[in-house]
C-alpha positions in Angstrom: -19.2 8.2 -14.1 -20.0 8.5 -10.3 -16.7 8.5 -8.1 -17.2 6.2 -4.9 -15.8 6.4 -1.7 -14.1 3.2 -0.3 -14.8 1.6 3.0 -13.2 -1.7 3.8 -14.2 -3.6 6.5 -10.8 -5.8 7.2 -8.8 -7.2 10.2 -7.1 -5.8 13.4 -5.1 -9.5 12.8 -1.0 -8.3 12.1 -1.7 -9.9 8.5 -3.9 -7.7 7.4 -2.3 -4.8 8.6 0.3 -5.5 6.2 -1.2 -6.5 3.6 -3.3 -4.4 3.7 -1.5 -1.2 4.3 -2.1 0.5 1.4 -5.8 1.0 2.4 -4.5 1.9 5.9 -2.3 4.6 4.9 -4.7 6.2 2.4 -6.7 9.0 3.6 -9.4 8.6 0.8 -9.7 5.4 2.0 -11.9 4.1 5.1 -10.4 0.9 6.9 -12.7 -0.3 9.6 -10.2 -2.8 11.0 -12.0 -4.3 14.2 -15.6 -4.4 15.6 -14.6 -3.6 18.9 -14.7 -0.3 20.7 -12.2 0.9 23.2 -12.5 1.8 26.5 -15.7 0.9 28.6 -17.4 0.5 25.7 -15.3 -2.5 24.2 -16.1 -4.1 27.1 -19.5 -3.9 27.2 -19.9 -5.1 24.1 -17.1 -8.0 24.6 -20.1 -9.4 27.0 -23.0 -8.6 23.8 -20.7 -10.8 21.5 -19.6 -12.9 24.2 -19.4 -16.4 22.2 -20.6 -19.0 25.2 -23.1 -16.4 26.6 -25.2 -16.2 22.8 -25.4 -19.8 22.7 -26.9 -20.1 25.5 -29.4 -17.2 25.1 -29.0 -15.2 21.9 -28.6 -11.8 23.1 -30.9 -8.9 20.8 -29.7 -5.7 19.3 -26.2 -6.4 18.4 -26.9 -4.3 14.7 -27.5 -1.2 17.3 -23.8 -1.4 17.0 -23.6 -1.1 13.2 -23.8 3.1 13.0 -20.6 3.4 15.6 -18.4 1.4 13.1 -19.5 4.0 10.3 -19.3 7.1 12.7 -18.2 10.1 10.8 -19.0 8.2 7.5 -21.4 10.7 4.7 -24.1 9.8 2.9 -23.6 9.9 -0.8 -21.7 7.0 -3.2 -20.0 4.1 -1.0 -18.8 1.2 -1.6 -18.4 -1.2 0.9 -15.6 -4.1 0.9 -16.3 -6.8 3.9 -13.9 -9.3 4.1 -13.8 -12.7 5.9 -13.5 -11.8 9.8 -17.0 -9.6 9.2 -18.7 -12.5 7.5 -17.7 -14.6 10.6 -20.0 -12.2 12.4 -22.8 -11.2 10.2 -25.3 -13.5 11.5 -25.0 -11.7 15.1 -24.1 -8.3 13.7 -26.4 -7.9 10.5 -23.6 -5.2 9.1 -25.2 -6.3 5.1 -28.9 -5.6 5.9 -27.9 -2.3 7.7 -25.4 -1.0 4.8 -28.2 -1.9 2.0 -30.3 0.4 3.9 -28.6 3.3 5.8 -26.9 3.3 2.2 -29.0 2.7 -0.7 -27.1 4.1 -3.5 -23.8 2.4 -1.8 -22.1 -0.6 -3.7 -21.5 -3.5 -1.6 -18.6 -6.2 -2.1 -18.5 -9.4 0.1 -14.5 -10.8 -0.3 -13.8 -14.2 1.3 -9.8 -15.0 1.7 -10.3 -18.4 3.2 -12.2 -21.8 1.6 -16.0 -21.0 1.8 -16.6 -24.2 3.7 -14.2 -23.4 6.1 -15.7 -19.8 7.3 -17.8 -20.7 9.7 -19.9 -18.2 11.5 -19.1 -17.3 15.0 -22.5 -17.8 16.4 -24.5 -20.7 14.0 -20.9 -22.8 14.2 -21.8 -23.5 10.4 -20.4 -22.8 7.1 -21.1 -18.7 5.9 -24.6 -18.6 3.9 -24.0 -17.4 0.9 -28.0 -17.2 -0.3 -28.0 -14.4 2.7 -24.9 -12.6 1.3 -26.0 -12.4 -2.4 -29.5 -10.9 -1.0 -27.2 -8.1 0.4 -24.1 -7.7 -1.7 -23.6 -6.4 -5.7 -20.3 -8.9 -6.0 -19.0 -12.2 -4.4 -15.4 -12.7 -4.7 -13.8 -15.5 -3.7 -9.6 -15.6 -3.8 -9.8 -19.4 -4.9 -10.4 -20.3 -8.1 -11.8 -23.5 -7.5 -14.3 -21.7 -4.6 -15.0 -19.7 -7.5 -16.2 -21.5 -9.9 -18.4 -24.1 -7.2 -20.2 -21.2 -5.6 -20.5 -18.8 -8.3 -18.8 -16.0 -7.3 -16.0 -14.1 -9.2 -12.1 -14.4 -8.5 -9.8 -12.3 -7.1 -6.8 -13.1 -5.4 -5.9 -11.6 -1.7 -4.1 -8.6 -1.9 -0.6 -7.3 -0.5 1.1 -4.2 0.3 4.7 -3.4 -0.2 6.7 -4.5 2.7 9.6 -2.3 4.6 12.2 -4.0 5.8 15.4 -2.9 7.2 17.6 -3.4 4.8 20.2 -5.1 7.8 17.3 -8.0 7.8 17.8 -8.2 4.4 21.2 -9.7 4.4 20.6 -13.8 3.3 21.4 -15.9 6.6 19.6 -18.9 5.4 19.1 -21.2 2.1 15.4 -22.6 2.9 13.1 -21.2 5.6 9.5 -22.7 6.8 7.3 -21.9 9.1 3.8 -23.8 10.0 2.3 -26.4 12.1 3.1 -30.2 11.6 -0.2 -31.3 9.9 1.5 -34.2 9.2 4.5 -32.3 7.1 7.0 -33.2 9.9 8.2 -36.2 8.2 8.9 -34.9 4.8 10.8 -31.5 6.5 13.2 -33.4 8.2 13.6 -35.7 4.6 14.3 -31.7 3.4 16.4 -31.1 6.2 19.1 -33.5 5.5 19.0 -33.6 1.9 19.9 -29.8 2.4 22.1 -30.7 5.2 23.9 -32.8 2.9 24.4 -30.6 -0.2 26.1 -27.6 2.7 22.7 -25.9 2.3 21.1 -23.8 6.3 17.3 -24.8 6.9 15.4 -22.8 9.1 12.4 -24.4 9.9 10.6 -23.2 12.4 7.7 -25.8 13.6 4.4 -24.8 15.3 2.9 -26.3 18.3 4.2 -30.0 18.0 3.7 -32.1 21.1 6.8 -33.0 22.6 6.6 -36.6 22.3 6.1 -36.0 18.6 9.1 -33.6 18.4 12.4 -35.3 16.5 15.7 -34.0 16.8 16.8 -32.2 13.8 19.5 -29.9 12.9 18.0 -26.9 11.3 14.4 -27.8 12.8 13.5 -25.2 15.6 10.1 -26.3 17.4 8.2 -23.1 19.0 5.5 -23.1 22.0 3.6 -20.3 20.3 2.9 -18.5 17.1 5.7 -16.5 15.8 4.8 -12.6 15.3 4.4 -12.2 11.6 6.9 -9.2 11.7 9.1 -11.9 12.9 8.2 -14.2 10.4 8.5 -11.4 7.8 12.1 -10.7 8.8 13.3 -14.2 8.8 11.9 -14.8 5.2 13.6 -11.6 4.0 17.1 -13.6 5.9 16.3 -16.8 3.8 16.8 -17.1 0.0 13.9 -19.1 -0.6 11.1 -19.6 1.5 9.4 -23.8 1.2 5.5 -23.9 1.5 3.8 -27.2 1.8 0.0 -26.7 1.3 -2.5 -29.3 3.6 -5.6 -28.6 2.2 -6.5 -28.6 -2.0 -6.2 -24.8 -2.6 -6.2 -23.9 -5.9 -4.5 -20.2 -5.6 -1.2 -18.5 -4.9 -1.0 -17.5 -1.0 0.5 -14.8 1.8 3.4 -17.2 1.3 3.8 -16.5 -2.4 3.2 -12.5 -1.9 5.4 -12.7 0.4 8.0 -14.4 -2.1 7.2 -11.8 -4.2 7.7 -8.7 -2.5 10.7 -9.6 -0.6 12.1 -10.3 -4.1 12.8 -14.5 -2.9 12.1 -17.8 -4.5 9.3 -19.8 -3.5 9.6 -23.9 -3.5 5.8 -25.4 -3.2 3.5 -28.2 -3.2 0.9 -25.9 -4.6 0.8 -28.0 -7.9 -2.3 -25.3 -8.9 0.3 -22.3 -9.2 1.7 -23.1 -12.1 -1.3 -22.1 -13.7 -1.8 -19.0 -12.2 -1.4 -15.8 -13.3 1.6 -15.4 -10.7 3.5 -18.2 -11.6 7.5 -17.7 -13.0 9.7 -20.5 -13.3 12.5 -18.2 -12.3 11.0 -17.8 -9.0 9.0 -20.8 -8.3 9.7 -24.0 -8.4 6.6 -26.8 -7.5 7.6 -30.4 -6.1 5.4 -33.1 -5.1 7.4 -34.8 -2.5 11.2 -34.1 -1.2 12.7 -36.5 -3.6 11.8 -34.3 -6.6 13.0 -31.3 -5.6 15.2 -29.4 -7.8 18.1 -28.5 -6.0 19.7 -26.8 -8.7 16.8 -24.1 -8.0 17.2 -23.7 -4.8 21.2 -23.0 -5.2 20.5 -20.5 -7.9 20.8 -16.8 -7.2 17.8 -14.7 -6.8 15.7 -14.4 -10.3 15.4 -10.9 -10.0 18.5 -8.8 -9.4 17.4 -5.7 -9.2 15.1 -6.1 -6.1 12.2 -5.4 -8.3 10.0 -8.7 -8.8 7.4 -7.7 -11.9 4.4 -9.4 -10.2 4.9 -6.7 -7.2 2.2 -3.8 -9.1 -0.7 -6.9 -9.7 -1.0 -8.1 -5.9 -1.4 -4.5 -4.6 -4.6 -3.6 -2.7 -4.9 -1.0 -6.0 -5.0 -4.0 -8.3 -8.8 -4.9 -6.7 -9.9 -1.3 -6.7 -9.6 -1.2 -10.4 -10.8 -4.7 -10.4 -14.1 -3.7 -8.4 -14.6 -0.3 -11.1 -14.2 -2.7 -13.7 -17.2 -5.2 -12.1 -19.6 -2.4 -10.8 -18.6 0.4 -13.3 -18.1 2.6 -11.0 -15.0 5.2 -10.3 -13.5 5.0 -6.9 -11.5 7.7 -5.1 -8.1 6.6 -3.7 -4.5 8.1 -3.5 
C-alpha cells in the first residue's frame, strides 16, 4: 500500500489552531493555515481578494496564487484535506481544479465543519456548490449527520487536539459556565441563573454582543462588548465544573463545546437533544434538557464523572482519529508522527 503525504488546508482562526494542533505540531504533516502571504505580498493580494472590489469587477488570475501555498511541497502521493474557510474561497481561488492537476496521483478530501447551507462562498454570496466539489474531490465529509445523509457525503465529526492548561486554571471556581450570543437564549439563562442562584450554585455566563437596552441585570450574567479570546474561553471552562450549551440551529452532532467537555475532563448540560445518540454521548458526563425547568440538578451537583482526569472519548476526537478514517475510505496509508 502506497504511504501518502498529508496536507491540510485549515484555519489561521485561534479554534483551529487548537484543535487542530496535532497537525500543527507534526512535521510529517503539512498545515496550510491561511491564504495570505506576509509582507508586501499579503498586501497585494489583500487588494486581488478584496471582497467589495470583485463584486464590482471580478478581478482574473487569483489561482496564479495556488503554487505559493504549496511551495516546497514534492510531487509524489498527497492527499489533500480542505476544510471549510478554503471552500469559502474556491470559487475565486480554484485551489480543487489546480490540486487535481499539478497533482494527479494526489487524493483529495473536501471537509465541511459548519451546515452546508450555511457556507456560503465569499464571492457568489451563495451556498458552497457541491456538484463543483465532487468533480474535484475523492471524499465529501460532512461533520453533521443530518448534512450527511441530505447531501450524500460521508460523516465525520470535527476533530480536537489535547489541550494544555495550567494546571492553576484548573482549580473549579465556578458550577455552570456559558458563553454565546443571545439568539434569543437570554431569557431562559437568567431562568438558569436563579434556579442555580437559589440551590448556592456560581453561574458564569458570559453574554455576547447584547444591545444595552436588551441587557437585564443578573447576578452571575456578565455581558461583553466583544468576543472573548478562545484561550480565555478555554481557561474559564477548565474553572467551571460543567460547561451549559444551548444550540439555536437543528444540528444533529456533538460540537467544540462537547470536545471541549471532553478534554478538560467536565460535564456538559445541552439542548442538543441529537447527542444522545451519538457516538460521544455518556450519561456520566452529559446530561440533555429541553428547557430550564427540566434540568437535572442533581447532575450538575455531582462530582466530575471521570476522576482520574482521563475522559475515554479523549483518543476518538483526535485529528489522528480522521487520518485513519480517510486510509480506511481511500485505502491508502498516510505518513504522520
Amino acid at each position: 500500500m502506497d504511504k501518502y503525504s498529508l496536507v491540510v488546508f485549515g484555519g489561521q482562526w485561534d479554534v483551529y489552531q487548537v484543535a487542530h494542533r496535532d497537525w500543527i505540531e507534526d512535521p510529517l504533516v503539512r498545515y496550510v493555515s491561511t491564504f495570505r502571504p506576509a509582507g508586501l505580498l499579503g498586501q497585494v493580494q489583500r487588494l486581488h481578494f478584496n471582497p467589495r472590489i470583485n463584486a464590482i469587477c471580478s478581478l482574473p488570475f487569483k489561482p496564479c496564487w495556488n503554487p505559493y501555498y504549496l511551495r516546497g511541497v514534492d510531487d509524489g502521493h498527497l492527499c489533500f484535506l480542505v476544510t471549510e474557510p478554503w471552500l469559502r474561497m474556491e470559487s475565486g481561488i480554484r485551489l480543487l481544479p489546480y490540486l487535481r492537476r499539478r497533482y494527479p496521483h494526489s487524493r483529495i478530501v473536501c471537509f465541511t465543519q459548519d451546515m452546508v447551507d450555511t457556507i456560503l462562498d465569499l464571492y457568489t454570496c451563495r451556498p458552497i456548490d457541491l456538484p463543483y466539489l465532487r468533480k474535484y474531490a475523492d471524499l465529501l465529509i460532512s461533520y453533521d449527520t443530518t448534512d450527511a445523509r441530505q447531501y450524500d457525503m460521508l460523516y465525520h465529526p470535527t476533530v480536537y487536539s489535547p489541550l494544555h492548561i495550567a494546571e492553576k486554571d484548573q482549580r473549579p471556581l465556578y458550577d455552570l459556565y456559558f458563553l454565546g450570543r443571545d439568539k434569543g437564549r437570554l431569557s431562559q439563562l437568567i431562568e438558569i441563573c436563579h434556579e442555580a442562584t437559589r440551590r448556592g450554585l456560581r453561574c458564569h455566563f458570559l453574554m455576547l454582543e447584547v444591545p444595552k437596552r436588551d441587557q437585564i441585570a443578573c447576578e452571575g450574567i456578565t455581558y461583553l462588548k466583544r468576543d472573548l479570546p478562545y484561550a480565555e474561553n478555554l481557561r474559564l471552562c477548565a474553572q467551571s465544573r460543567c460547561i451549559v450549551e444551548m444550540l439555536q440551529q437543528h444540528a444533529a452532532s456533538a460540537t467544540f463545546r462537547t470536545w471541549e467537555t471532553i478534554m478538560l475532563n467536565r460535564k456538559l448540560l445541552t439542548n442538543n437533544a441529537s447527542i444522545a445518540t451519538s457516538d460521544f454521548y455518556d450519561s456520566r458526563y452529559i446530561s440533555v434538557f429541553d428547557s430550564p425547568a427540566h434540568i437535572d440538578w442533581r447532575f450538575v451537583q455531582s462530582e466530575t464523572a471521570f476522576p482520574d482526569g482521563n475522559n475515554p472519548y479523549q483518543q476518538c476526537i483526535r485529528p489522528l482519529s480522521l487520518i485513519h478514517f480517510l486510509e480506511q475510505q481511500l485505502n491508502i496509508h498516510i505518513a504522520h508522527s
